[in-house]
C-alpha positions as CSV (number, residue, x, y, z in Angstrom):
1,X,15.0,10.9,14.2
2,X,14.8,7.2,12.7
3,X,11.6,7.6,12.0
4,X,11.8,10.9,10.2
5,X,15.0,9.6,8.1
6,X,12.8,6.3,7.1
7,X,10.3,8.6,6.0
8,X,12.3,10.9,3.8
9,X,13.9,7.5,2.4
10,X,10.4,6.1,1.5
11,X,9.8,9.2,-0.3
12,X,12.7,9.1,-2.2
13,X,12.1,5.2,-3.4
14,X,8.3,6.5,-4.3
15,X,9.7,9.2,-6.7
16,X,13.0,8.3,-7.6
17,X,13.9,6.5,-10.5
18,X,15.6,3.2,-10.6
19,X,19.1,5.0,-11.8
20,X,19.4,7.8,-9.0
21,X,18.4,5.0,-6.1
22,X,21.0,2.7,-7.5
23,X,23.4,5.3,-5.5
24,X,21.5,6.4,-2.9
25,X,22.5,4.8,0.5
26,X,20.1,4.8,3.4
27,X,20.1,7.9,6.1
28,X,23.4,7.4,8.6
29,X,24.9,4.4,6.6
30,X,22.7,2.3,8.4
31,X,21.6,-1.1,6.6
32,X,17.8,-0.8,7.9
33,X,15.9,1.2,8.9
34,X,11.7,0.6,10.2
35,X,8.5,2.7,10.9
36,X,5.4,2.1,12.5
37,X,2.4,4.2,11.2
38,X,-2.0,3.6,12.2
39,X,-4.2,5.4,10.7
40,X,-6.8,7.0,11.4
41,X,-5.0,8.0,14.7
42,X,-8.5,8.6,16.3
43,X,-11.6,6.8,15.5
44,X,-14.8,6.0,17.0
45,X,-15.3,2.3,18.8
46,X,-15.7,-0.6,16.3
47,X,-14.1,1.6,13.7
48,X,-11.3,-0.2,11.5
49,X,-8.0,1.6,11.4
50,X,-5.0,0.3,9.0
51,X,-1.7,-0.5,10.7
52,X,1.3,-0.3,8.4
53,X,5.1,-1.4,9.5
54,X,7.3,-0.4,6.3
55,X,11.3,-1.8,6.2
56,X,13.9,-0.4,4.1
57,X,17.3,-2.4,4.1
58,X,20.3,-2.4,2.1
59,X,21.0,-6.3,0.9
60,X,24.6,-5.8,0.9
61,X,24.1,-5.6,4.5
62,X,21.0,-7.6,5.4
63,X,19.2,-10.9,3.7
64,X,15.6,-9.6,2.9
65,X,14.9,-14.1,2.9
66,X,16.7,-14.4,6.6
67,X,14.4,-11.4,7.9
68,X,11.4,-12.3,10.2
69,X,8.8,-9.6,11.2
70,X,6.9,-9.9,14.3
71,X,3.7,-7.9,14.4
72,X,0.9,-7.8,17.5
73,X,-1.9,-6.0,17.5
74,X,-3.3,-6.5,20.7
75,X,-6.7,-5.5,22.2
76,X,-7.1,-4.9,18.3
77,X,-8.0,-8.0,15.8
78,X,-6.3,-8.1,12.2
79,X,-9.6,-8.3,9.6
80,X,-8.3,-10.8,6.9
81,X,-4.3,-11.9,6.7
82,X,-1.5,-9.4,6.8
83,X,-0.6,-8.2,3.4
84,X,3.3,-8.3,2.5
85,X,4.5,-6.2,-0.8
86,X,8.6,-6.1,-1.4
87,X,10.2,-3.6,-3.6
88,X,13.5,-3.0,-5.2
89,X,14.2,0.2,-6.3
90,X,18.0,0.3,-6.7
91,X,20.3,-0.9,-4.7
92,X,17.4,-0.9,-1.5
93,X,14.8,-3.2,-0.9
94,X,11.5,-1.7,0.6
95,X,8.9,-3.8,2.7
96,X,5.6,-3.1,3.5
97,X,3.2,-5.2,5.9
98,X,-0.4,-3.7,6.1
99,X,-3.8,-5.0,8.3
100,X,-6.8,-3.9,8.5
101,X,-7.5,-3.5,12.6
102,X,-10.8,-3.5,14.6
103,X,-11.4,-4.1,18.1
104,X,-14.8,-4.8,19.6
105,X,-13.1,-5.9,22.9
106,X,-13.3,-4.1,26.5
107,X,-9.9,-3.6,26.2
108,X,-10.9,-0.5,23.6
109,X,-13.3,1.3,25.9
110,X,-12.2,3.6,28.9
111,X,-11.6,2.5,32.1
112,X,-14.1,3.2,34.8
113,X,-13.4,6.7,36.6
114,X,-11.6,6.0,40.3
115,X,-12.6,8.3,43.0
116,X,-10.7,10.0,45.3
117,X,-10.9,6.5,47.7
118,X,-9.9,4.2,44.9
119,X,-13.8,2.7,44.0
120,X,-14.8,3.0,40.8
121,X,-17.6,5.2,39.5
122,X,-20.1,4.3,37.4
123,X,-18.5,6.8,34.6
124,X,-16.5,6.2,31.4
125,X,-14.4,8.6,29.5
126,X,-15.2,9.6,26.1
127,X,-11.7,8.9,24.9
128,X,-9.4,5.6,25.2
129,X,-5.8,5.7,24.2
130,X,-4.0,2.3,23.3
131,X,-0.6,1.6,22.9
132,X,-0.1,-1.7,20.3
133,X,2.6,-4.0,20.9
134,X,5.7,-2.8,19.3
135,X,6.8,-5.0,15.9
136,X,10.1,-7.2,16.2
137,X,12.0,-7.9,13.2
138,X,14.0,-10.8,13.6
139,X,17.2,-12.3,12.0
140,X,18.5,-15.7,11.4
141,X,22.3,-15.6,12.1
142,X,24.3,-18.2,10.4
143,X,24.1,-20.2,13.5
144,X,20.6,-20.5,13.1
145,X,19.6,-17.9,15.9
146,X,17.0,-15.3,15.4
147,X,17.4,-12.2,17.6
148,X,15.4,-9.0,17.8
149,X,17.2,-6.8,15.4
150,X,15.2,-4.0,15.7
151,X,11.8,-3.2,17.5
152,X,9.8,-0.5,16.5
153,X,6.4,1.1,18.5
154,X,3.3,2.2,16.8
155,X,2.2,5.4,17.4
156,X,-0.9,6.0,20.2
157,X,-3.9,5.6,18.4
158,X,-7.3,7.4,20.4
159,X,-10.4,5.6,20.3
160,X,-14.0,7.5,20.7
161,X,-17.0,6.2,22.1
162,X,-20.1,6.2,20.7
163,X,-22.1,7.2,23.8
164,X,-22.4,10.7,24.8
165,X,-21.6,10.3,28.2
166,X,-22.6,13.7,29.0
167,X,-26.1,13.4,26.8
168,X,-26.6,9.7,29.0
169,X,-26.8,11.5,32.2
170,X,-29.4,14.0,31.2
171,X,-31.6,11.2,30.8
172,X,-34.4,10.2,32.8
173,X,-35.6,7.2,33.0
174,X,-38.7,8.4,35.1
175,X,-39.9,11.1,32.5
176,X,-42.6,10.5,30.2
177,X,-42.3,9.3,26.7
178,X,-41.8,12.2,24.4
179,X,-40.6,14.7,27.1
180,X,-37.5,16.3,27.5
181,X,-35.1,13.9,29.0
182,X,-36.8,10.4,28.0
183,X,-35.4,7.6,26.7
184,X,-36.2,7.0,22.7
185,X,-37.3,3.2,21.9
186,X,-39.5,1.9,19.1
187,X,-41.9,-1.5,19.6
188,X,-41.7,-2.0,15.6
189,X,-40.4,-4.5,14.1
190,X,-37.6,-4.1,11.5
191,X,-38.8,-4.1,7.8
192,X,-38.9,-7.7,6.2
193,X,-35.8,-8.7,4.1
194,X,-35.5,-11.7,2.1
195,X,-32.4,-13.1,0.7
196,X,-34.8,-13.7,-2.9
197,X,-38.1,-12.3,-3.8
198,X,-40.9,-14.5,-2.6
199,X,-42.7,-13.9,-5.7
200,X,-39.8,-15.6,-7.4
201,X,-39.6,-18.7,-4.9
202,X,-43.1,-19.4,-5.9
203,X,-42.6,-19.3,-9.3
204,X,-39.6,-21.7,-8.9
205,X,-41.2,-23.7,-7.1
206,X,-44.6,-24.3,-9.2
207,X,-42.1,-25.1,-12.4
208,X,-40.7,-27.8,-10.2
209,X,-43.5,-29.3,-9.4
């Protein structure tokens, strides 16, 4: 219900003008309010997906300065720093922290399947879903104490493997090259790159000379 009410405030600080928020209190007469979005919620492994943790407060209420928020990402890996934008619209102050996410780590791939006598099989599921960390937001009391104010979960985000688990076990790594079934591998090399043009270097380098 939180979540829904933070939303319908965000829209309203997106769209309003400056005048009409200058009245407008937050949903419940509550002083802050938080949400946790991820997008995309499903994605293939290695994929980046953008976390967002939005705050809306009412300064009357609640020191934007004294507020701390706590985000972990965990199995995922922020790509870059964590970019903080504040706006005032009125009488509310709205704050946004945004990362870009990727996880190349175990922890993003399925588990092994158990069988019926608890040892694993060899098998992994197509689909992974991870829970992050919820975000804290923290506040320093006059006493110089920072509790949790608020914590706030991100939604289940689903991650996809690349491997067709189902296209792996039809293969056979018995049958010949080319037939149904094989395994597809190439003994070429990778086309040349070069960071510049030989021809250039040359040139360069008889002008030096």
């Amino acid at each position: 219900m939180v979540g829904r009410a933070l939303l319908a405030c965000l829209a309203f600080l997106l769209l309003a003008d400056a005048a009409a928020a200058r009245e407008e209190p937050l949903p419940g007469g509550r002083g802050l309010v938080a949400a946790a979005s991820l997008a995309p919620s499903t994605h293939l492994f290695g994929d980046s997906v953008v976390a967002r943790f939005d705050v809306v407060l009412d300064p009357e209420q609640f020191d934007s300065d004294r507020l701390e928020v706590r985000l972990r990402f965990a199995p995922y890996e922020p790509v870059g720093s964590v970019e903080e934008t504040r706006r005032e619209v009125g009488r509310l102050v709205h704050l946004r922290y945004e990362a870009t996410l990727r996880c190349l780590h175990i922890g993003c791939i399925a588990p092994r399947f158990q069988s019926a006598l608890g040892a694993q099989e060899e098998g992994r599921a197509e689909r992974h879903a991870i829970r992050l960390p919820p975000a804290d937001i923290l506040y320093e009391e006059n006493d110089g104490s920072t509790p949790v104010l608020l914590s706030k979960r991100f939604p289940i985000v689903e991650v996809v493997s690349r491997i067709n688990t189902a296209r792996l076990e039809a293969l056979d790594p018995d049958a010949r090259p080319g037939s149904e079934g094989a395994f597809v591998a190439s003994l070429e090399p990778p086309d040349r790159t070069y960071r510049a043009r030989p021809a250039l270097l040359a040139a360069l380098a008889l002008g030096a000379a």
